[in-house]
C-alpha positions in Angstrom: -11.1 -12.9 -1.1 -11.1 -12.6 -4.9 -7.9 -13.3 -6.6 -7.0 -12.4 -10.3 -8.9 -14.8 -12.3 -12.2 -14.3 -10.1 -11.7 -10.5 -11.1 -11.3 -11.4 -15.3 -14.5 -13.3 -14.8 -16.2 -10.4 -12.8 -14.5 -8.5 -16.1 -16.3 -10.6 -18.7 -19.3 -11.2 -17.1 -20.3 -7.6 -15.7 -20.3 -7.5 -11.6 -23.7 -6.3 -11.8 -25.3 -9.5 -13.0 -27.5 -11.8 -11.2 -25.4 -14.1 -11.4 -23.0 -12.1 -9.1 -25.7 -10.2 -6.9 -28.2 -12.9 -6.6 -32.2 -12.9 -7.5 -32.3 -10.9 -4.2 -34.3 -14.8 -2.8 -33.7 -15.2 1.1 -32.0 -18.3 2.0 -32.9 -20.3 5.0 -36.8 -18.6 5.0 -34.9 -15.1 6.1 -35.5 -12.1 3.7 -32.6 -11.5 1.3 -32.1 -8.2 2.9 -31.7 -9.3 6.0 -28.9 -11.7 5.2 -27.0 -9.0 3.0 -27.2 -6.8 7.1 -26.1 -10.0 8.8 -22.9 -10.6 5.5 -21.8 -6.9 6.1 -21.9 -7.1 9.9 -19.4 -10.0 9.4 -17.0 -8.4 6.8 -14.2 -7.0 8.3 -12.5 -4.7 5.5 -10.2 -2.9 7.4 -8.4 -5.9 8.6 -8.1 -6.9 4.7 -7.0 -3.9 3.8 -4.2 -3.8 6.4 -2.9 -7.9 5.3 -3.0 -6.5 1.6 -0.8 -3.2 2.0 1.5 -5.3 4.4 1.9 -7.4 1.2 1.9 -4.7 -1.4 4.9 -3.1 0.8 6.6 -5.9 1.0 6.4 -7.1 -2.8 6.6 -3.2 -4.1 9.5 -3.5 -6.2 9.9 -2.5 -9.5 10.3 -5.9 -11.1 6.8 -7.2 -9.8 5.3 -3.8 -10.8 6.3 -4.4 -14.1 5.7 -8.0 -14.4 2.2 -7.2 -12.9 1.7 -4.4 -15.8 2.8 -7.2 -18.2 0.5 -9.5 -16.8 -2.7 -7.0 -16.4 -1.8 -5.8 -20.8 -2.1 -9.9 -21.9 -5.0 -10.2 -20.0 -6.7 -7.1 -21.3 -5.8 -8.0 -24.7 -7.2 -11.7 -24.2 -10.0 -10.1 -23.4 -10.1 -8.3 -26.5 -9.1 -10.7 -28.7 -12.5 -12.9 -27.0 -14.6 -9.7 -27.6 -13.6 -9.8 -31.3 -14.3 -13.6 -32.0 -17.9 -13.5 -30.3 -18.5 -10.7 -32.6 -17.6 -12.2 -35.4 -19.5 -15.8 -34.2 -22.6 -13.1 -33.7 -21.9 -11.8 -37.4 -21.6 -15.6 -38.8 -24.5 -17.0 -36.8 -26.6 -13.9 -38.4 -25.5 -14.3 -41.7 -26.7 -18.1 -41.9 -30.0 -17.1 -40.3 -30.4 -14.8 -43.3 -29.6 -17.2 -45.5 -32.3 -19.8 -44.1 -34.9 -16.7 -44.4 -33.7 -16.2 -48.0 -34.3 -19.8 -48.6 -37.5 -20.2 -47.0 -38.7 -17.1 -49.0 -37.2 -18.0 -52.2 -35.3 -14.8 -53.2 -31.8 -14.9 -54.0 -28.7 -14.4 -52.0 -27.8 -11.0 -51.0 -24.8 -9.0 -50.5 -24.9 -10.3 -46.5 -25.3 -13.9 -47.5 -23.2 -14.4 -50.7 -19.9 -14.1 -48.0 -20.6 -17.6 -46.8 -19.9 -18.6 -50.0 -16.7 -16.7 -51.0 
């Protein structure tokens, strides 16, 4: 069962990655296929479904429906906030590749390079 940091790394990741889903390669000499048949034969969702609502009934109240909504807002705006630093470490790393290029070439700096400096 996936609890809530397995879902912000599902989140960041992508759930559609191979990392997530495999390279579709058969364990055991059995075709990948074939063990995907045998894993949903063995997953019993309704029986999970039943042990989370008991739970969700039991916890419902307001103050852990807020706290949760509290919880679920810093992690979306950690997220963020990571989102905007690789961005910017994408920008910088770009920006110093330009400036090797400018050097190797022998032209001066542009607009794009002349930041590093300032």
């Amino acid at each position: 069962m996936l609890n809530e940091v397995d879902f912000l790394i599902l989140e960041i990741i992508g759930k559609d990655t191979a990392v997530v889903e495999g390279l579709a390669i058969g364990e055991s000499g059995k075709p990948a296929e074939e063990q995907l048949m045998e894993r949903d034969e063995n997953h019993n969702p309704a029986a999970e479904n039943s042990t989370s609502m008991d739970q969700s009934n039991s916890s419902g109240s307001k103050k852990n429906v807020k706290r949760r909504y509290l919880e679920d807002s810093t992690h979306i705006q950690k997220k963020i906030d990571l989102q905007i630093e690789l961005m910017e470490i994408k920008i910088y790393k770009h920006r110093l590749e330009a400036l090797q290029l400018e050097k190797e070439i022998g032209i001066p700096r542009s607009k794009f390079t002349n930041i590093i400096f300032s």
